[in-house]
C-alpha positions as CSV (number, residue, x, y, z in Angstrom):
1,X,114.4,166.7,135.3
2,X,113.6,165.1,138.7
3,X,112.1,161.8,138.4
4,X,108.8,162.4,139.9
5,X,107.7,158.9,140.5
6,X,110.6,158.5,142.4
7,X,110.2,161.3,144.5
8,X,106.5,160.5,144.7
9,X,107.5,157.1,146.8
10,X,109.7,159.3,149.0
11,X,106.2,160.4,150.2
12,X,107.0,163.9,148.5
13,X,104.6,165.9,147.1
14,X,105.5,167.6,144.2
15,X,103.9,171.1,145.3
16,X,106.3,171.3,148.5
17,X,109.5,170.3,147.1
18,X,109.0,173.1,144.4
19,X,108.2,175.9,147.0
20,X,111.2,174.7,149.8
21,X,113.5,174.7,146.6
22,X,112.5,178.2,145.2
23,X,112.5,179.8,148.7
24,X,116.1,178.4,149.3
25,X,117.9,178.8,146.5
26,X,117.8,180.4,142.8
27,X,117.6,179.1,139.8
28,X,121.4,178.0,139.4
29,X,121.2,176.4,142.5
30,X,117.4,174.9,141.7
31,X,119.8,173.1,138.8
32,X,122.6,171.9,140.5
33,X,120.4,170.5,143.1
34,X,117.9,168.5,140.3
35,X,121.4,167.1,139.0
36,X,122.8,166.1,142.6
37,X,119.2,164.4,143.7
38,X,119.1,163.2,140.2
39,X,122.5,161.0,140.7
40,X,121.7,160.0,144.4
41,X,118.3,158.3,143.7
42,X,119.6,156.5,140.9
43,X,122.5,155.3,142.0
44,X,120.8,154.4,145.7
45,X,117.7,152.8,144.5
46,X,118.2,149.8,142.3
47,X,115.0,148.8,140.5
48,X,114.9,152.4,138.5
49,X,114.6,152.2,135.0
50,X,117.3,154.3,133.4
51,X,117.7,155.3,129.7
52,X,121.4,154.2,128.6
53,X,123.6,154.1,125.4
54,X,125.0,151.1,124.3
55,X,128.6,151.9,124.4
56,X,130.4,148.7,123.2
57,X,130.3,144.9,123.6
58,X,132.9,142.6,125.1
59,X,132.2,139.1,124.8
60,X,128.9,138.5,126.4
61,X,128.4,141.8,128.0
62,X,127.5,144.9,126.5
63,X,128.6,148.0,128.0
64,X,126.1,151.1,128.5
65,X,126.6,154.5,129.5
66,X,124.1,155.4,132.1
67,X,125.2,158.6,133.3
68,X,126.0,157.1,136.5
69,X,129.9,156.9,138.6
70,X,130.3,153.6,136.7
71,X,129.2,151.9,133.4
72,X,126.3,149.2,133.4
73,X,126.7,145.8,132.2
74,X,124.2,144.5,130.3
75,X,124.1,140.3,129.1
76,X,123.9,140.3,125.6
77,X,121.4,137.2,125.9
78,X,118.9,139.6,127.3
79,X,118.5,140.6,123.3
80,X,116.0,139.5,121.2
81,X,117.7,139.8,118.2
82,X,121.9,140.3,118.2
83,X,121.6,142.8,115.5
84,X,119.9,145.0,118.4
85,X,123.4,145.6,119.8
86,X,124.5,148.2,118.0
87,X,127.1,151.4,119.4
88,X,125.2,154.8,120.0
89,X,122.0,153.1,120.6
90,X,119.1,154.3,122.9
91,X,117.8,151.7,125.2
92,X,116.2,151.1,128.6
93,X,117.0,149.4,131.1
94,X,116.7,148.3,134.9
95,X,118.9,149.2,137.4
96,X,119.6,145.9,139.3
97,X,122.7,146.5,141.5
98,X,125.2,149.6,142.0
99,X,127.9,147.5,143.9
100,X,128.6,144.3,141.7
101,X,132.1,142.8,143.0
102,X,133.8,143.8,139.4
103,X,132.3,147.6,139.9
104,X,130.3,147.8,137.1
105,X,126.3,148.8,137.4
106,X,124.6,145.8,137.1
107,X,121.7,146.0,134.1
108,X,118.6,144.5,132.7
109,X,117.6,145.1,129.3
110,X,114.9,142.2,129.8
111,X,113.3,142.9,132.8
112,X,112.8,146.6,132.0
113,X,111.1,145.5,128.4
114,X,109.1,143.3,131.1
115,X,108.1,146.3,133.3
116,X,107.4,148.6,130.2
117,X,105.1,145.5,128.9
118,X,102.8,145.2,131.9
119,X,102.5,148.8,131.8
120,X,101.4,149.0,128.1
121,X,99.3,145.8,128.6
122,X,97.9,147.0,132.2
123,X,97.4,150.6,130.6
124,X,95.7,149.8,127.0
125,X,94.6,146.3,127.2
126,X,91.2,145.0,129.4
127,X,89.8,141.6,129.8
128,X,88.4,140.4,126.5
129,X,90.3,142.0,124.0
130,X,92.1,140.6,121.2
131,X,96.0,140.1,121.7
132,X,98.4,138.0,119.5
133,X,101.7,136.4,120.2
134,X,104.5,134.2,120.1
135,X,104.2,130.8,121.7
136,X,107.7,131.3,123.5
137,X,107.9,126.9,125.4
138,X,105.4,124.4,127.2
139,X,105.0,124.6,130.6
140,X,103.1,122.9,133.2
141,X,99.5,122.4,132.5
142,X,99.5,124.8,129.0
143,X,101.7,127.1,126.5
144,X,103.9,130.5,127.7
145,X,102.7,133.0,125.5
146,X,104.8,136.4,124.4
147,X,102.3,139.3,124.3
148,X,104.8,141.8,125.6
149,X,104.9,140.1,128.3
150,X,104.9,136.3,129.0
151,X,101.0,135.2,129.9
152,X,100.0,131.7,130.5
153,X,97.7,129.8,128.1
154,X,96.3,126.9,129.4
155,X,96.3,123.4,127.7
156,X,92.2,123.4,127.5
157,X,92.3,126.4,126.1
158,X,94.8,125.9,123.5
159,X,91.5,124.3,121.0
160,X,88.1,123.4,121.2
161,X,88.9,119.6,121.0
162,X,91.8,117.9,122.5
163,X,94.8,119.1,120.7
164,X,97.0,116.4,120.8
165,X,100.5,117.2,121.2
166,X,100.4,121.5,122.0
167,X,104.2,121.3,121.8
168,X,103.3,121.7,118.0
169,X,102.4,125.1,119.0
170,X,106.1,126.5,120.0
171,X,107.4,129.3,117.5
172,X,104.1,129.7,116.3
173,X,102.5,133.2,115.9
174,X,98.7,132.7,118.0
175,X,95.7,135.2,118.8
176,X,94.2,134.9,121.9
177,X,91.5,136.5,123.9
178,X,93.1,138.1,127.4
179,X,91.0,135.8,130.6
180,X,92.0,137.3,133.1
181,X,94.6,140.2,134.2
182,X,95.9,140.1,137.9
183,X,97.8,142.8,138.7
184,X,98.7,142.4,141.8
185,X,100.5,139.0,141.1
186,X,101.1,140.1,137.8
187,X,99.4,136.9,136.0
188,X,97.9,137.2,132.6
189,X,95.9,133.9,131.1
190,X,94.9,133.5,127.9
191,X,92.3,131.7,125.9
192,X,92.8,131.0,121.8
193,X,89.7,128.4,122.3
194,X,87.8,131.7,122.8
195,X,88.2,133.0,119.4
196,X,87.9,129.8,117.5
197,X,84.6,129.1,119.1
198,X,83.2,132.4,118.4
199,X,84.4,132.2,114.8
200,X,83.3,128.4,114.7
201,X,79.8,129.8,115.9
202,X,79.4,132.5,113.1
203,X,80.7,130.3,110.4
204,X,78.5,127.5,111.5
205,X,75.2,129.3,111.0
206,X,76.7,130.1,107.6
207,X,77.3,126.2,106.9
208,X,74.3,125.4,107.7
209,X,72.1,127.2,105.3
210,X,74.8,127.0,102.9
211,X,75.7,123.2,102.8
212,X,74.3,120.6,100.8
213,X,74.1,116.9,99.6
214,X,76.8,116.1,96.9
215,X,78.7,119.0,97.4
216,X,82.5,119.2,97.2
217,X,84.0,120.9,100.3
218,X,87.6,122.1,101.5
219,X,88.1,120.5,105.4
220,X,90.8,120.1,107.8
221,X,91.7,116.8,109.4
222,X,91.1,117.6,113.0
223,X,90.7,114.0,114.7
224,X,92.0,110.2,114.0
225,X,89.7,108.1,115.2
226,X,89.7,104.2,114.8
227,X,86.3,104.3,113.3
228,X,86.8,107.8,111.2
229,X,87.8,111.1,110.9
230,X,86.6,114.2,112.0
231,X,87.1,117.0,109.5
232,X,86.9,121.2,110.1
233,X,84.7,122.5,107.4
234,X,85.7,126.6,108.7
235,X,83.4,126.3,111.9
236,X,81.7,122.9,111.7
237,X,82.9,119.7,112.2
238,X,81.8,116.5,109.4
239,X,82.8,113.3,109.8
240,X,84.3,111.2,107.6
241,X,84.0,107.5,108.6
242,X,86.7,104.7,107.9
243,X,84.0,103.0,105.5
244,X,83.7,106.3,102.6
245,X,87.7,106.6,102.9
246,X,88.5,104.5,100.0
247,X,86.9,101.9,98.1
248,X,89.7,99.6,99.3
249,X,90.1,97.7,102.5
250,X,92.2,99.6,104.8
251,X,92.5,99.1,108.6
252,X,92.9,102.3,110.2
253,X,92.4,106.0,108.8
254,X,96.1,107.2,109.5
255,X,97.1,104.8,106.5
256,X,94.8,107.4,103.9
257,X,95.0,111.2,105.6
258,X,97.3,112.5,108.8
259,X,96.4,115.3,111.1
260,X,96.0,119.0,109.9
261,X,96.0,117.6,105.8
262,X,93.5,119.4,104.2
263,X,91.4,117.4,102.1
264,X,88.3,118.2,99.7
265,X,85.0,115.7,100.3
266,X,81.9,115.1,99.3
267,X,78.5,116.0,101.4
268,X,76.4,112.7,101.7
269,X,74.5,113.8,104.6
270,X,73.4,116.8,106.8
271,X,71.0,116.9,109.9
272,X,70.7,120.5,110.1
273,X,68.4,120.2,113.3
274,X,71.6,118.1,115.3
275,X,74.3,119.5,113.1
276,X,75.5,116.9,111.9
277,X,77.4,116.4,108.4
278,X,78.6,112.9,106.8
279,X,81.4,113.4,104.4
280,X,82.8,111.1,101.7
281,X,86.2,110.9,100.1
282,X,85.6,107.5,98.0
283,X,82.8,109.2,96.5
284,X,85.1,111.5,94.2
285,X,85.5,108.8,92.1
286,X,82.9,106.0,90.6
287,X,82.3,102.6,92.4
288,X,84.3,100.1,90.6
289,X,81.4,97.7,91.4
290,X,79.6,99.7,88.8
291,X,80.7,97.7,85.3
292,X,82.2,94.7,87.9
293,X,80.5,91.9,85.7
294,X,82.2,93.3,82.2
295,X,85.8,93.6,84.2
296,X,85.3,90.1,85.9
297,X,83.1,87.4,83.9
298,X,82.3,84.4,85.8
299,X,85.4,81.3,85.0
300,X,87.7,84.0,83.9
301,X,91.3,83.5,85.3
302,X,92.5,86.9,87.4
303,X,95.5,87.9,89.4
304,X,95.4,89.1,93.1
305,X,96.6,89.3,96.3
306,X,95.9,87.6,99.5
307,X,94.6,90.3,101.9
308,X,93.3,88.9,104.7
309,X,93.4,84.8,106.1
310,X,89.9,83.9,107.8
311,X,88.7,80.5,109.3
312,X,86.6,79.9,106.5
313,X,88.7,81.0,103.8
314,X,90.7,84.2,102.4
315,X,90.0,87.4,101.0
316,X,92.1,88.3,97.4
317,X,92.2,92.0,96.1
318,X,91.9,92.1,92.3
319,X,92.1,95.9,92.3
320,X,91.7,99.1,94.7
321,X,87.5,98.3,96.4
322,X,87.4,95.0,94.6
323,X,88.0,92.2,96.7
324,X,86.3,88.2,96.4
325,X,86.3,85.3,98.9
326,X,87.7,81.7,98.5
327,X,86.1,79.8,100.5
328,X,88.4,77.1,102.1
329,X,86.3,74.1,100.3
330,X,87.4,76.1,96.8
331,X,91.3,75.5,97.8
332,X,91.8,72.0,96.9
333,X,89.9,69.5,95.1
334,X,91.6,66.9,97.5
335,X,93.0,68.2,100.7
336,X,91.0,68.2,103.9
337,X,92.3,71.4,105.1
338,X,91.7,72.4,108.8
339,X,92.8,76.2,108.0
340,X,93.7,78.1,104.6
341,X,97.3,79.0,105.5
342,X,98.0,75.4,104.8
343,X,97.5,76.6,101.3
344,X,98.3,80.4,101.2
345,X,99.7,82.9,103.3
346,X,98.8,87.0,103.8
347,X,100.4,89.1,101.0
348,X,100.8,86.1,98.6
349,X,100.4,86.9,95.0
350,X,98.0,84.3,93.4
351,X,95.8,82.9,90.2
352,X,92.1,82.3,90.7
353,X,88.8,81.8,88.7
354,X,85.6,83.6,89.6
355,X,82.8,82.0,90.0
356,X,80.1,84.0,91.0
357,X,79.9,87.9,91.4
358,X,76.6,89.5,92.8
359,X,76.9,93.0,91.8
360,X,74.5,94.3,94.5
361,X,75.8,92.4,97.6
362,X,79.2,93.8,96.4
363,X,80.5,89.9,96.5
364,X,82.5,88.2,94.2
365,X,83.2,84.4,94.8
366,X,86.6,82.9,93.8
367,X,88.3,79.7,93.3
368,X,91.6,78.5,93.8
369,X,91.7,74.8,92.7
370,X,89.3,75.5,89.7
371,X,93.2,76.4,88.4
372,X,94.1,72.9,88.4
373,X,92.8,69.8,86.5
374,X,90.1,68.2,88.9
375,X,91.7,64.6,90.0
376,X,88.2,63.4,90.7
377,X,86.9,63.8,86.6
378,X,89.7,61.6,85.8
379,X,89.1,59.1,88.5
380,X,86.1,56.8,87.2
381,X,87.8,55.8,84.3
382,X,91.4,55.3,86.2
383,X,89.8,53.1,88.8
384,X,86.7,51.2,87.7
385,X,84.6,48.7,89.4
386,X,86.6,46.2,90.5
387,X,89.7,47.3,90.2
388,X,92.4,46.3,93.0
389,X,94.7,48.8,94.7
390,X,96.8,49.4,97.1
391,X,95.8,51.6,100.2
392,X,97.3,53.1,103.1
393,X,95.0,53.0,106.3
394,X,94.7,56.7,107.4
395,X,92.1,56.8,110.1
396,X,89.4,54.1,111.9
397,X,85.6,55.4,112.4
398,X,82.9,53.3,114.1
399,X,81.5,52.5,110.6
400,X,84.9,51.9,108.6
401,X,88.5,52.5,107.4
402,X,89.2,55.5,105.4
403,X,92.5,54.8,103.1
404,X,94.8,56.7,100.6
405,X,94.6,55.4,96.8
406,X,97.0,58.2,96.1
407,X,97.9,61.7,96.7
408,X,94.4,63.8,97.0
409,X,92.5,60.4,96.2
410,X,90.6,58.1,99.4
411,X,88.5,56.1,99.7
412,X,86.3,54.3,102.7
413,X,86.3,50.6,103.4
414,X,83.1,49.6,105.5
415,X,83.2,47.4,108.3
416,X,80.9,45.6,106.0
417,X,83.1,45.0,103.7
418,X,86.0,43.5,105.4
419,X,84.9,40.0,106.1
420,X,82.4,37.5,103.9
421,X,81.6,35.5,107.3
422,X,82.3,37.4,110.5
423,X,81.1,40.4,111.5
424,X,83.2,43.4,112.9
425,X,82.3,45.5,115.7
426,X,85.0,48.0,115.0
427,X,87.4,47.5,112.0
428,X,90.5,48.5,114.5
429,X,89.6,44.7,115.2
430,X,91.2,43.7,112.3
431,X,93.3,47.1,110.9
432,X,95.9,49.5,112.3
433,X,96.6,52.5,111.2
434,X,99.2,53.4,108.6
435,X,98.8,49.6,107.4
436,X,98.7,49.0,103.5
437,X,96.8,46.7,102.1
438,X,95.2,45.8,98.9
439,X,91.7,45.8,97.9
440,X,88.8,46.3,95.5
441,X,87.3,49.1,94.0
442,X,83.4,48.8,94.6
443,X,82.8,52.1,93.0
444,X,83.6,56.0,92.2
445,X,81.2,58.5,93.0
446,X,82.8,61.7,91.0
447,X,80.0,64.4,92.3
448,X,80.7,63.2,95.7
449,X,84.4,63.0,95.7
450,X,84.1,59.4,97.4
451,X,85.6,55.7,96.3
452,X,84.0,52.7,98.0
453,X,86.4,50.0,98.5
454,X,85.8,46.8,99.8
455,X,88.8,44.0,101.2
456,X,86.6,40.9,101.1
457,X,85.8,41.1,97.5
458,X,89.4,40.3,97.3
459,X,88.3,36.7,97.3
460,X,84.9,34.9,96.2
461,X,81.8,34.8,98.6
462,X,81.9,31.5,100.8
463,X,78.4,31.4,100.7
464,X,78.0,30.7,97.3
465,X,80.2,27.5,96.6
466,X,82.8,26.7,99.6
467,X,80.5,26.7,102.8
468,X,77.2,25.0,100.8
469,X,79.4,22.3,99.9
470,X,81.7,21.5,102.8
471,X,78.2,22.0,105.8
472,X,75.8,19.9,104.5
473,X,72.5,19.4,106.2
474,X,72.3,16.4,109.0
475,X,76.3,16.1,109.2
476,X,77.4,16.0,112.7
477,X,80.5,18.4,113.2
478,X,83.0,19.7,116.1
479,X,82.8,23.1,117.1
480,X,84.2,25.7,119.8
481,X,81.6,27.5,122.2
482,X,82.9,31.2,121.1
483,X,80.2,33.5,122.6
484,X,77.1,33.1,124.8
485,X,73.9,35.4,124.4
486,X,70.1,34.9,126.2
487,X,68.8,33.3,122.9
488,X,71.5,30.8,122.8
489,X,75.4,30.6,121.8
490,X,77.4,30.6,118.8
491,X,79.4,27.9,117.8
492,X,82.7,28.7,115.5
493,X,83.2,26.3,113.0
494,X,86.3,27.7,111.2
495,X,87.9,30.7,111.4
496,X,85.9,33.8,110.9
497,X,82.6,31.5,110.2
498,X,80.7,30.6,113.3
499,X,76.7,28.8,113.5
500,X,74.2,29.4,115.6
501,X,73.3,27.0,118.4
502,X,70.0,27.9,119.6
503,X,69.0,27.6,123.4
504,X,66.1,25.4,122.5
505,X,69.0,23.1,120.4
506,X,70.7,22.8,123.4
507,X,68.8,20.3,125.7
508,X,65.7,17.9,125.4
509,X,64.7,19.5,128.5
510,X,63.9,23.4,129.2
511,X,66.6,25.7,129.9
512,X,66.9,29.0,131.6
513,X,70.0,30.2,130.1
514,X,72.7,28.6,127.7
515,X,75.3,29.0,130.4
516,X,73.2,25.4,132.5
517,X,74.7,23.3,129.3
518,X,77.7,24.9,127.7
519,X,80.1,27.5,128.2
520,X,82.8,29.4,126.3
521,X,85.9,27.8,124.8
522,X,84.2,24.7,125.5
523,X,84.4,22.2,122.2
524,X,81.3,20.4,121.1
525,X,79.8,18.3,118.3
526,X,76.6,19.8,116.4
527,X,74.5,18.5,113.9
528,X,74.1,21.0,110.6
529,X,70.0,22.0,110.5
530,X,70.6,23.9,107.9
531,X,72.4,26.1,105.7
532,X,70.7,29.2,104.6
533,X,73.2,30.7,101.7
534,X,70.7,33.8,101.4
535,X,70.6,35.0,105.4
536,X,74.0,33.9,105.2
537,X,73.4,31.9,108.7
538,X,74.1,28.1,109.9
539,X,71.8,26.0,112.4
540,X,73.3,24.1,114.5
541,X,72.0,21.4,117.4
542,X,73.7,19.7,120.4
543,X,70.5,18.1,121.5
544,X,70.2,15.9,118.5
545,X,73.7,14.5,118.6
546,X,72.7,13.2,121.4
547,X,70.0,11.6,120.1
548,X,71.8,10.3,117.0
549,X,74.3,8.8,119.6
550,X,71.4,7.3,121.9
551,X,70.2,5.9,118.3
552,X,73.2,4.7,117.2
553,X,74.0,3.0,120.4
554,X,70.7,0.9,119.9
555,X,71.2,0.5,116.3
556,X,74.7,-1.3,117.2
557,X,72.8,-3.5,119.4
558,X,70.7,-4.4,116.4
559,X,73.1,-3.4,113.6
560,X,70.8,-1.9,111.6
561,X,71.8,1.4,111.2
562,X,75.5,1.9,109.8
563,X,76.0,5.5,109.0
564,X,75.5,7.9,112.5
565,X,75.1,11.3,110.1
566,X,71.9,9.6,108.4
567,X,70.3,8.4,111.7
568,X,66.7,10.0,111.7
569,X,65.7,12.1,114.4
570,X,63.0,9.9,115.6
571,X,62.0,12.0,118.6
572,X,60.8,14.8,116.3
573,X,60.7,13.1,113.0
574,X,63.1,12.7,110.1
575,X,65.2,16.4,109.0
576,X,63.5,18.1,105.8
577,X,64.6,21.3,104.4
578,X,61.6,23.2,106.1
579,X,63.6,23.2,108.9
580,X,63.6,27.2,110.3
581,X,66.6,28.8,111.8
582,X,66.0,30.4,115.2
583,X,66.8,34.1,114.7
584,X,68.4,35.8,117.0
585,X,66.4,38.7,119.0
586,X,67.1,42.6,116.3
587,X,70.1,44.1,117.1
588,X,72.3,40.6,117.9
């Protein structure tokens, strides 16, 4: 027969061609001129689909008989499946050249199964309906679909949420709801998003009514998120936050479920009017906080594992969800630690002893040195008042020295405590660091964790025999002018013992300022007021020397006074014990 859509594009109508052929010739010659016409537009006209046999295949090209001069060639990749190519079979195919340079007819199995395709999809399928097909590769901006035909399904249509990764779609069997059909351009897209969101919307209503608190539902993992996971419940999404994954401590979601895992949790909330579900997965099995105080007594010795190093201390897991804090002052019973991984480090396996557990707060308070004998219990009775040691200077204050007894054991000297007679601004003034030395224990303060310690009880207080009995009262002595102040200046007698010269001791006349009579480094000789052991202070006077020397000149003239330290201070009366120290002005 005459292929009448190929005479119809010759612009012949099939009416005219019958009546010109009938009026010219019989029906033998109407035959042989169907079977001429038949062979010219074929082999004239590539593009024609033409019914062949496979004939044979030879290497890569398969052979089939036509009916034309010459045999078509065919590439056996245009196959689908090898097992196609079989001898005797029926297949169509396009006609694609009639002059190839080794004279075969060129074929195309393909792009006649391509042209067949569009015509079943343009003649049986609308915009709308339901197709399904193979997801053949990723291109730009979505998925190449196999209806039949290639179409085009874009990435935002692939899902209703961001779908990651749509390469995970490739070889995978989809249904889709048809877009859009262009014939002209021949451009099909598709839309699985479609479906899922009008199945989502049916199930959902369903959910809804359905779905409760405390029951146990089937979900999808759709979504990692840092803070949770969003699960498909078949048409509505829960979510499961990071917090009812596990009892445990974990950092991210991915390290409990993975994409596409299908997991069965627990409904702890629904808001039905924003659709909104909460879902559990820790809440399949019982808090372990529940009987925490039987599993844990307080001053029981556990096992765990350092978890997590803070500032303030570290985190140990005793089991899955149970978890207790040492705090960095729990760590050592003698080290000043600046930060816990001087003690521990992350991952360490390690003994402790709870201390506290508040069941409700979900807190449980550990100890790390409670695992060793406390040094400080032991420490009254291996250092008791009085006591002498020796100490390594570790570090100067304003107030004192702060030195090592022994490992985990210091103690504070007090600037107080470092001389019987002379006073210390700053005890660098008389210690460096590092130095050893030995002193006295004044006393242990276990509950405190502190030694006082004291270098100047190393020798007996001055003040009670030695300076009473070497400055006596009226004695005239030498002295070096060592400081200067607006009340008057102190004279030092000896080392580290100094008296007090007071500006109205200084002349017989009024003065404005010590500085008009003496000045530092300058020696002198001072009579002894008085010695007052208690105030631990010495009065001195220049004026009256003066005086003893003016008397003592007029008693040589008269001989009748022999001894210049028991002259009498005639200007102001003879010396009695009644005599009061000037004090200097608070804060001197």
């Amino acid at each position: 027969m005459v292929d009448r859509n190929l005479i119809n594009q010759l612009g012949l109508s099939d009416d005219l061609i019958d009546e010109q052929i009938n009026q010219m010739f019989g029906d033998t010659e109407h035959e042989h001129l169907e079977n001429v016409l038949q062979t010219k537009v074929d082999s004239k006209l590539p593009g024609t689909i033409l019914k062949g046999i496979i004939a044979q295949q030879i290497g890569n090209d398969v052979i089939v008989e036509v009916g034309l001069k010459s045999e078509g060639v065919v590439d056996a990749g245009e196959f689908g499946d090898p097992s196609e190519i079989v001898p005797g079979r029926e297949i169509e195919v396009l006609l694609e050249d009639t002059d190839s340079e080794s004279g075969l007819v060129v074929l195309s199995k393909r792009k006649a199964d391509t042209i067949r395709g569009w015509e079943t999809i343009i003649n049986t399928k609308n915009e709308g309906d339901v197709v399904v097909g193979k997801v053949i590769r990723r291109i730009k901006g979505g998925l190449l679909v196999d209806i039949g035909v290639p179409v085009f399904l874009p990435a935002s249509q692939v899902d209703i949420r961001k779908p990651g990764d749509i390469s995970r779609f490739i070889g995978k069997d989809v249904e889709c709801k048809i877009l859009k059909i262009d014939v002209e351009s021949r451009n099909i897209v598709v839309s699985r998003r479609k479906l899922v969101e009008e199945e989502r919307k049916s199930s959902k209503e369903k959910i809804l009514n359905d779905i409760e608190i405390g029951q146990l539902r089937k979900g999808v993992v759709k979504n990692i998120a840092d803070f949770g996971v969003f699960v498909d419940l078949g048409g509505l999404d829960g979510l499961l936050h990071i917090s009812d994954l596990s009892w445990g401590r974990i950092s991210h979601p991915s390290e409990v479920v993975h994409l596409d895992q299908e997991i069965d949790c627990i409904v702890i909330g629904v808001d039905k009017e924003n659709e909104k579900i909460s879902l559990g997965l820790k809440q399949k099995t019982s808090c372990p906080w529940d009987d925490v105080e039987n599993r844990y007594p307080v001053g029981s010795r556990v096992q765990g594992k350092v978890v997590n190093v803070m500032n303030y201390g570290v985190f140990v897991r005793l089991e899955d969800g149970i978890e207790g804090l040492v705090h960095i002052s729990e760590m050592s019973w003698t080290k000043r630690l600046a930060h816990p991984s001087e003690m521990v480090n992350l991952g360490d396996d390690i003994e402790v002893v709870v201390l506290s557990v508040n069941k409700e707060k979900q807190e449980i308070s550990l100890g790390l040195k409670q695992t060793e004998t406390n040094p400080w219990s032991v420490a009254a009775q291996k250092y008791p008042a009085g006591t002498i040691v020796n100490a390594v200077v570790r570090s100067l204050t304003n107030f004192g020295a702060f030195v090592e007894i022994e490992p985990g054991i210091d103690g504070m000297i007090h600037v107080s405590d470092l001389s019987w007679t002379r006073k210390y601004g700053h005890p660098r003034e008389v210690l460096d660091k590092d130095q050893e030395l030995k002193c006295v224990v004044l006393e242990v303060n276990e509950e405190k964790r502190r030694v006082s310690l004291g270098v100047k009880q190393m020798t007996e207080d001055p003040w009670i025999h030695a300076i009473p009995a070497t400055y006596i009262p009226g004695h005239i002595i030498k002295g070096k002018i060592a400081k200067l102040t607006n009340f008057g200046a102190f004279v030092e007698l000896e080392d580290e013992l100094e008296g007090l010269l007071h500006i109205s001791e200084l002349a017989d006349h009024k003065i404005e300022k010590p500085q008009d009579v003496v000045e530092p480094g300058q020696e002198v000789e001072v009579k002894i007021l008085k010695v007052d052991t208690e105030a631990r202070k010495i009065g001195l006077s220049l004026r009256r020397v003066q005086w003893a020397a003016e008397d003592q000149a007029k008693a040589a003239d008269g001989d009748t006074i022999k001894d210049i330290g028991d002259a009498p201070d005639e200007r102001s009366g003879p010396y009695t014990d009644t005599f009061q120290i000037p004090m200097p002005p608070s804060g001197e």
